[in-house]
Every structure is written in C-alpha cells, then in structure tokens.
C-alpha positions in Angstrom: -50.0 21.1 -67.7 -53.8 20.4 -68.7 -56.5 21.1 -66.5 -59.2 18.8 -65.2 -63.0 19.8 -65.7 -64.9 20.8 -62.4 -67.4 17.9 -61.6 -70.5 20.3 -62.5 -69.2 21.3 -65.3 -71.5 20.2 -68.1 -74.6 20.6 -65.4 -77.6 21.8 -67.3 -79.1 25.6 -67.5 -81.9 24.7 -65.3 -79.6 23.2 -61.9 -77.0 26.0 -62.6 -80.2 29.0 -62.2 -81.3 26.7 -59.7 -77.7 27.2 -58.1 -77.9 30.6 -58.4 -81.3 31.4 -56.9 -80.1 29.1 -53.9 -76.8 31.2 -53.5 -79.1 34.5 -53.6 -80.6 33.2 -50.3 -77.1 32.6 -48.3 -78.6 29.4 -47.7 -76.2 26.6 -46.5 -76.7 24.6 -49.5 -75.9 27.9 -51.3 -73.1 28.6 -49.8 -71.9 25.4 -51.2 -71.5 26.8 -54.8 -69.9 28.9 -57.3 -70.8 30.4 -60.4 -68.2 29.7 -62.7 -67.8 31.0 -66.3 -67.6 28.3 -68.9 -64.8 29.4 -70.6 -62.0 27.0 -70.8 -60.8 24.0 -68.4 -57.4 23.3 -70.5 -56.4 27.1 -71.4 -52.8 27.2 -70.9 -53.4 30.6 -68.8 -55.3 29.2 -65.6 -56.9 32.7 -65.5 -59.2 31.4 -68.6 -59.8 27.9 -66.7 -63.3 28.3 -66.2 -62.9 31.3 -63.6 -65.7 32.1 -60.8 -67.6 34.6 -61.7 -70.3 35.1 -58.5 -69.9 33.7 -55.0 -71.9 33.9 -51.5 -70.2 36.2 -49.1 -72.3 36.5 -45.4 -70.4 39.5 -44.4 -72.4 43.0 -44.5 -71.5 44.7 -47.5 -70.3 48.5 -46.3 -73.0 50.1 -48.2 -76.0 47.4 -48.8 -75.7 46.1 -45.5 -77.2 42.0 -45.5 -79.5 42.7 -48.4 -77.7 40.6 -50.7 -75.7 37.2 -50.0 -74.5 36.6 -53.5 -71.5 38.8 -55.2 -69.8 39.0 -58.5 -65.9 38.5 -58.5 -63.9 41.8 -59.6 -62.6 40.0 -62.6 -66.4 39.5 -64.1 -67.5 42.7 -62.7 -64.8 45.4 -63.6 -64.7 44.5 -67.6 -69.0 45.1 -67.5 -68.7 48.3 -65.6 -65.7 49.7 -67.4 -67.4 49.6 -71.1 -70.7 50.7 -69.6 -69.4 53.9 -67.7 -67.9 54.6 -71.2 -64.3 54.1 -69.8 -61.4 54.1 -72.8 -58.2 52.5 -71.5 -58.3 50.3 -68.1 -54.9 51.2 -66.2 -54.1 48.1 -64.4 -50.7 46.9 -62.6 -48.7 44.0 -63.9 -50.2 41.3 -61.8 -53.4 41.3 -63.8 -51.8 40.8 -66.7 -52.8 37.1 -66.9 -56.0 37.9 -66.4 -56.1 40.4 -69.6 -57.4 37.7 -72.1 -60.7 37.2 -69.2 -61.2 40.9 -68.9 -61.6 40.8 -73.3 -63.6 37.4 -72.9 -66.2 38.5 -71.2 -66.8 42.0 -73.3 -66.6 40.0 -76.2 -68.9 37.2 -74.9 -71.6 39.9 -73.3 -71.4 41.5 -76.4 -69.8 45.1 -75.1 -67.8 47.4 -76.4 -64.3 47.0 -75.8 -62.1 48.8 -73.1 -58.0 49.0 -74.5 -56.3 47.8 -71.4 -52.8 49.2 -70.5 -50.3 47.8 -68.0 -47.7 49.3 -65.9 -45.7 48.4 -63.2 -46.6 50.3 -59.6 -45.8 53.3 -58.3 -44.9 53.5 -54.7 -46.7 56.6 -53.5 -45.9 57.6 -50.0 -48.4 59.1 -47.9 -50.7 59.6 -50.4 -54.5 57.5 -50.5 -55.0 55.9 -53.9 -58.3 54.1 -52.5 -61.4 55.3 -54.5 -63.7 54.2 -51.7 -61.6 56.2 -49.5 -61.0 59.1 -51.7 -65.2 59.4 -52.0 -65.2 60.0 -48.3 -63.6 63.5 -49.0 -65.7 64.1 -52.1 -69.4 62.8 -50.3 -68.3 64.8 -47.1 -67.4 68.4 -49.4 -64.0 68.2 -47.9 -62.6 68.4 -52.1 -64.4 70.1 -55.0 -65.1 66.7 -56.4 -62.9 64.1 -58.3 -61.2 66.9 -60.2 -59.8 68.5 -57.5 -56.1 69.4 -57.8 -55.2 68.0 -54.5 -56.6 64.3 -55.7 -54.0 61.7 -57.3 -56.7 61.0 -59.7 -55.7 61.7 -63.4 -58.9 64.3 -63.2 -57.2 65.9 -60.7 -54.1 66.1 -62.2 -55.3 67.4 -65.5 -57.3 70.0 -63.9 -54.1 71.0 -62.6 -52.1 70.9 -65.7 -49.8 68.4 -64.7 -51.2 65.8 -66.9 -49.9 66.6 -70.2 -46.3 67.5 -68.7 -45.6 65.7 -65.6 -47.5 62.2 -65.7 -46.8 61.7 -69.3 -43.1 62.4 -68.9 -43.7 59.9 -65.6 -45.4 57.2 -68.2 -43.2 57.3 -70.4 -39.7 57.3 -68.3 -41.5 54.2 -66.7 -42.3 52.9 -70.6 -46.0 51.2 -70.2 -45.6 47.3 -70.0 
C-alpha cells in the first residue's frame, strides 16, 4: 500500500517558515496548515509517512493561557524532551509501538542522544491516578513529599519505598516486557 505525497510537500524553506509564522498568529489562514516532518510518504509504517509535527490549537492551554496558538504534537515533542531531561529508557504501552521508529527519527535527525524505548502491555490500576498533571497537583499543593513519595505510583515512589527492586521487577518480568 504506497502512500501519496501531500500537495505541499516539496514547498520551499521560505513558504514552509512563512507557514509557520502564520500558524503562530492563530490566524485563519494559519489555521489552515500543518507542519509536517519530511520524513517519508511511502514508509510501509504510516507512522513514518511524513507525520505532523506542530499544529494551531485556539483552545487556552491550562497553564499558558492564549499566549500561544501553535503546538507541537506529542510524538515530535516527547523524543526532544526525553533525551534532554537526561531520561534512560522511555516506558511506553504497546500502542505506540508503530510509532517507535518516529520517536528514533527524530533524535537521530536533531542530532540527540538516544533514549532506549521499552514496551509493555497496560496495567489496569484501580483507583489509583497515573496522570502526571494530576499527580503535580499533590506535589505543587505540599499534600506528598514530592515525586518520591511512597504513596505515589511513580517508579520514585516506589523505590523510595523498596518495592522497586522486589515487587515491580517481579511484576515486569511475570508480565515479560514486549
């Protein structure tokens, strides 16, 4: 099944910044576009088909309010922050598997350093928040120690209350990582 280039596909430098800075504005020309990365349009794994990479989103964002109208997709953004905050192994479930060769492609085209990405399939967790923006809550409002607190089902957490090496790698490796 081969894919079919996107009509701006081979648009010059120049009208794709010019894109960009009309996105930034939240303009209705600008909400017109996507940044896409020029990776692939015949990749076998439509996750490397040229993915998007920034589009305009008018809703307030929860902590920048309307400052900004133009937003980077999780799949660019979460390989460039993992290597950056010095993260060693990406846990992620099975249904980004597809998307594994992306999350390499863009350290390897931004030049950073590589992140080892491990898969596994989910957990159900009952009454339990696994939400990090929902989790911070407890941290910002001194409700927890911090992200290392015991009661957290963070792997911090956990370690800091000795379940890590005895309980979650038993857990891992009952489950065998996929």
């Amino acid at each position: 099944m081969n894919g079919v280039p996107s009509a701006r596909r081979e648009s010059s430098v120049e009208e794709s910044l010019s894109r960009f800075a009309e996105m930034a504005t939240g303009s209705t020309e600008g909400k017109r576009w996507c940044i896409r990365a020029k990776i692939s349009f015949s990749d076998p794994n439509k996750a490397m088909r040229d993915p998007v990479i920034y589009r305009c989103n008018d809703l307030p964002h929860h902590r920048t309010g309307t400052k900004y109208k133009i937003y980077p997709t999780y799949d660019f953004c979460c390989p460039i922050v993992d290597s950056i905050e010095g993260v060693t192994h990406a846990l992620r479930t099975n249904e980004y598997r597809d998307r594994n060769p992306q999350y390499n492609w863009m350290l390897d085209a931004l030049e950073l350093r590589r992140v080892e990405v491990w898969d596994f399939g989910r957990l159900a967790f009952v009454y339990t928040l696994l939400s990090k923006r929902k989790l911070k809550w407890f941290v910002e409002e001194n409700h927890v120690k911090g992200w290392d607190d015991p009661r957290f089902p963070t792997v911090r957490g956990t370690f800091y209350f000795h379940l890590y090496r005895s309980i979650s790698r038993r857990l891992i490796e009952r489950r065998r990582s996929t």
